[in-house]
N, C-alpha and C positions, 0 to 999 in steps of 0.2 A: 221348298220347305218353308215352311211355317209356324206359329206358336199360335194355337187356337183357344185355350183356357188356361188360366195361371192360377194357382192358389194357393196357401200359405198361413201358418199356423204358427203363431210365435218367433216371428220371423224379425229382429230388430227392433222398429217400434212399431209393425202390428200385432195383434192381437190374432185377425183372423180376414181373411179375404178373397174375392174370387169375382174374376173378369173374363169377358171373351173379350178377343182382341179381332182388328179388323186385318184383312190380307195386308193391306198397304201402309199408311203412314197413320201409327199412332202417337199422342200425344199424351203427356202425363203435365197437368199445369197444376203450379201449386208453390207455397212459399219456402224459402228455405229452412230445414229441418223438419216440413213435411213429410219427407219418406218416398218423394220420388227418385232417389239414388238409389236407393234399399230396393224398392220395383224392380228396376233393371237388374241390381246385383243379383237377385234370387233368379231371374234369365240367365245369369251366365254360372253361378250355382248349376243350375240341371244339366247347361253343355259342357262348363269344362271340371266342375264335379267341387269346387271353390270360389269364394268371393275374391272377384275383384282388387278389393279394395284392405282386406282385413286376412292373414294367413292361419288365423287360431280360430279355428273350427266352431267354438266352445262360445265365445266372444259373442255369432250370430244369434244366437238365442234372447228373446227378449229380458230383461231384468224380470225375476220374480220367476219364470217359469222353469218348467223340467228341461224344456226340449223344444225342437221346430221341425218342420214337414214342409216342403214344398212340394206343389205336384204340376205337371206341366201338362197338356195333350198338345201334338204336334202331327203334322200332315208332312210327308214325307214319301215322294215319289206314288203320291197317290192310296200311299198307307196310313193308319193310326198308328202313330207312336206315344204311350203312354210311360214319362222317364217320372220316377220320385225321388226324391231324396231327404232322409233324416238325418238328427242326433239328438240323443240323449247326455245329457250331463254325465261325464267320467267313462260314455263308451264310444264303440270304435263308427263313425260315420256308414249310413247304411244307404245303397243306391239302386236303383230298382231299372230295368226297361218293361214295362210290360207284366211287370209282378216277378220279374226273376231278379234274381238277386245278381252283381256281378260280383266274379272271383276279383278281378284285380278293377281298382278305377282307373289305371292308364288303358284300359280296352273299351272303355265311354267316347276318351279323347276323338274327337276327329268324325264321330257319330251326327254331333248335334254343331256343325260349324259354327263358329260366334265372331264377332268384332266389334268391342266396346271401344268409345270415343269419348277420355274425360278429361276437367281440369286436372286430373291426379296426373295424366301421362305428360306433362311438363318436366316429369322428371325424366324423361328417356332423353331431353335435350341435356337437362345440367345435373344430371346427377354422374355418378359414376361409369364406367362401362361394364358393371355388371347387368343394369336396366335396359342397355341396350342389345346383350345376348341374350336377356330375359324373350323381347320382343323378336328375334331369328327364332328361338328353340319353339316361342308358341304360333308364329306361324306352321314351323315345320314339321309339328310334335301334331299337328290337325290335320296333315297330309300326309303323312310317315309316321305309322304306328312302332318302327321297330326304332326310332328315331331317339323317343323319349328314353327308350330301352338302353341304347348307346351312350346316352347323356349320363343314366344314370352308372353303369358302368365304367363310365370312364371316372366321375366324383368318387368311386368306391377305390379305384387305383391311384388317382391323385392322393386322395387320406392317407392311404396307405404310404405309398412314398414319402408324403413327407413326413409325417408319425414316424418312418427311418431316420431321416432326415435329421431330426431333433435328436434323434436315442443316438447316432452317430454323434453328433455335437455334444450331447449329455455323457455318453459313457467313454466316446473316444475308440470304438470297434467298429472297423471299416467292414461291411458288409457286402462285399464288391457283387459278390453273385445274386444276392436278394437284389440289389440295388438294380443289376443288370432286369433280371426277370420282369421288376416293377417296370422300366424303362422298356424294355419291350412291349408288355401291355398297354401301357401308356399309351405306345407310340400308335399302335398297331389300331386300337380304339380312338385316339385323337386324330386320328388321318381318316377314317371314316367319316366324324364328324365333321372335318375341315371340309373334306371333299361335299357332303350335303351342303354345307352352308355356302359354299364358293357358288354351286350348281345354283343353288337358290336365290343368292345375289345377284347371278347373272341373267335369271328370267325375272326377277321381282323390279332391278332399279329401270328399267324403263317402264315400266308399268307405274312407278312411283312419279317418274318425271313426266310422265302424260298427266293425270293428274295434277300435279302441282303448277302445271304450265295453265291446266285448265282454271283453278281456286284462281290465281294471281291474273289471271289471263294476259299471260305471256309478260308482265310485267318485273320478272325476278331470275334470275339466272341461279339455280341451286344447284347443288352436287351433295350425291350418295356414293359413299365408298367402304367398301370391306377392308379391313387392317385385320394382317393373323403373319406372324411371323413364319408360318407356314406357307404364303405364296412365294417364299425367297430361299426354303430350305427345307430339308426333310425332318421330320419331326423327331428321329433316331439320332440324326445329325445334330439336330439342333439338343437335345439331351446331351449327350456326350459334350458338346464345347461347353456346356453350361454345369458341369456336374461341379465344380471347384465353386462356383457361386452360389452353386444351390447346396451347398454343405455349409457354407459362411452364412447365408440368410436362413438356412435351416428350412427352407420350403421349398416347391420347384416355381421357378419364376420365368417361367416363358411356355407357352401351351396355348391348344384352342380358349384354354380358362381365362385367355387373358385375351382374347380376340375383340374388336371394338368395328364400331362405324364410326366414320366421319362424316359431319353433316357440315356444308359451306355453303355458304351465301353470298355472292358475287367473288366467289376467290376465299372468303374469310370465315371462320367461327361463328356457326349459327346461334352456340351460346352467347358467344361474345360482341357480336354484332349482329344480330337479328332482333328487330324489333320483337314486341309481344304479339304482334297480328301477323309477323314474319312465322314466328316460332310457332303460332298457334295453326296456321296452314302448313307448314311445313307435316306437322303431325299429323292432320287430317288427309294432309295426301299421302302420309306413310300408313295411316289407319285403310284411307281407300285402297290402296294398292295392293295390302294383307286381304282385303275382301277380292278385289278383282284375283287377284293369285287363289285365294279361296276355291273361290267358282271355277274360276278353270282346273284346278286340279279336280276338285270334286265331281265337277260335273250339273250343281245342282247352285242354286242362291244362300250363302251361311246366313244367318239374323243380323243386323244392323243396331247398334245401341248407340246413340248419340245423346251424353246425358251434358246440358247447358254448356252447349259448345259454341251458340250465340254472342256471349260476351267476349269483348273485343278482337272478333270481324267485324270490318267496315260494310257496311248495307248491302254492297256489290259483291263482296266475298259470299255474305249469306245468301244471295238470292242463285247465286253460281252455284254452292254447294247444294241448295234443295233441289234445285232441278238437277244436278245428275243425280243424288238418292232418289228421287221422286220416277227417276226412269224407269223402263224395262231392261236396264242392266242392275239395277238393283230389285230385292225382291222387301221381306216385308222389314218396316224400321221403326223403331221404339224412340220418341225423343221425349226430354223433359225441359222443361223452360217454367222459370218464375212469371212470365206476360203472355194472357190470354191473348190480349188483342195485338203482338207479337208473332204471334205464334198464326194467328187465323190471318193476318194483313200478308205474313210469308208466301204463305200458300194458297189463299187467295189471289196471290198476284200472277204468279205461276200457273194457276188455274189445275190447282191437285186436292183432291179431296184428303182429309184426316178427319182419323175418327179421335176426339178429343176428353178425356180425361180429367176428373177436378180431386185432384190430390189434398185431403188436411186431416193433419196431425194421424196419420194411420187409417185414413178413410180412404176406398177411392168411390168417385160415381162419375157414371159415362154419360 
């Protein structure tokens, strides 16, 4: 699979524009606040139906206009795949395959495979562990379409519960049998969940440490690990010991919602002791690893977006990482970088062709 022509219509800071892209490795060069981020984000716009980088719809539209259009053609198992996607100011986003309209956009997911790679995913090491269930649910939400379905399902029972929860604390009427029902659903929905995500860690983190063995070349000892209070007890069980806590905090406080990864670095806290070129491979072998997992489930190559991932890897890391994107395990890859002669000395040296890009102020030309 592939992205053959892009184009876009008040899309951020362009105006208007349209490219054919090459099978293999392209290049978008250009300074920053050029609009090469914007490039990629309208790519993962058509596959996973949202930017990126921004969750308010409305936000992408450039200053001054009504509305924006992206439109993609893609090759796919030998097919044309024609996906668009609009919005108009104050209506409901509109997304197309082929000129049909879909009923729902979680039935896009998993269509058009994606894996973006940016300085913004810094935050799946030190931000919270909501970032890093964010990154399970969209691996698994691209392989399992009834996936997302379950996620959401289960947010709509958690609300629930605890909106009890409060009105218990608030009014002082013990609700035993609602409480009970919600707790069954809960459980019943968060055990599904638990179980995809356990399955999924256990085919994904050696895919992740191959990888990471290869960026560092064998020079780092890391560890990936699944935490869910669900590998130690039953998710009904674990309800009920906790029902007395979760009346006093007024929310339910233990669930797949609170499920985390650990990331270590010779034994220790990648946040806390991982350097920046530590921290910044680590991620790119959990980015690779989301792609190798991709393809094997799929069947097929997802798209590749590696937007200025260059900055601080040391020379060696970089010339490791293009030449395995540059292989035939990977299929076609979008990158951007502020240095032409950067970017052409990379791949010159490697001896891989790119087809190169010159990115300013809302322009592009090849």
């Amino acid at each position: 699979m592939y992205l053959q022509q892009l184009s876009f219509i008040n899309f951020k800071n362009y105006n208007e524009a349209e490219i054919s892209l090459a099978e293999g490795v392209n290049a978008f060069i250009g300074n920053n606040g050029a609009g090469k981020t914007n490039l990629l984000d309208a790519v993962h716009y058509l596959s996973l139906c949202k930017s990126y980088f921004n969750p308010i719809d409305s936000q992408q539209i450039k200053q001054g206009a009504d509305f924006f259009m992206i439109n993609g053609v893609f090759e796919k198992n030998g097919n044309k795949e024609v996906v668009a996607c609009g919005l108009k100011r104050n209506q409901k986003k509109q997304f197309k395959r082929n000129k049909k309209d879909y009923q729902r956009l979680a039935d896009h997911i998993g269509f058009l495979p994606l894996v973006m790679i940016s300085p913004y995913d810094i935050s799946i090491i030190i931000e919270g562990s909501e970032e890093r269930r964010k990154f399970i649910d969209n691996v698994i939400s691209q392989t399992d379409a009834r996936y997302l379905d379950e996620v959401i399902v289960y947010n709509k029972v958690l609300a629930n519960r605890n909106s009890l929860l409060k009105q218990i604390a608030d009014t002082g009427r013990y609700d035993l049998e609602l409480l009970s029902i919600f707790d069954e659903q809960l459980a019943a929905s968060g055990t599904r969940i638990f179980e995809k995500r356990r399955a999924f860690m256990e085919a994904f983190t050696p895919i992740f440490n191959r990888h990471y063995q290869f960026i560092s070349d064998g020079a780092e000892q890391v560890e990936l690990a699944y935490e869910s209070p669900l590998l130690n007890e039953g998710f009904g069980a674990l309800l009920k010991r906790n029902t007395e806590r979760d009346r006093i905090m007024e929310r339910t406080t233990l669930g797949v919602h609170r499920d985390d990864l650990q990331f270590n670095i010779h034994g220790m806290s990648m946040k806390k002791f991982g350097s920046q070129g530590q921290q910044k491979s680590f991620l790119i072998a959990l980015k690779l690893a989301q792609y190798t997992f991709l393809d094997q489930q799929k069947g097929f190559k997802p798209l590749l977006l590696l937007d200025d991932i260059f900055d601080k890897l040391d020379d060696s890391r970089v010339t490791k990482l293009m030449q395995m994107v540059s292989n035939n395990d990977f299929g076609q890859v979008l990158i951007t970088d502020t240095s032409m002669e950067r970017v052409q000395g990379i791949f010159n040296k490697i001896n891989v062709n790119v087809k190169i890009f010159k990115v300013t102020e809302g322009n592009i030309n090849a």
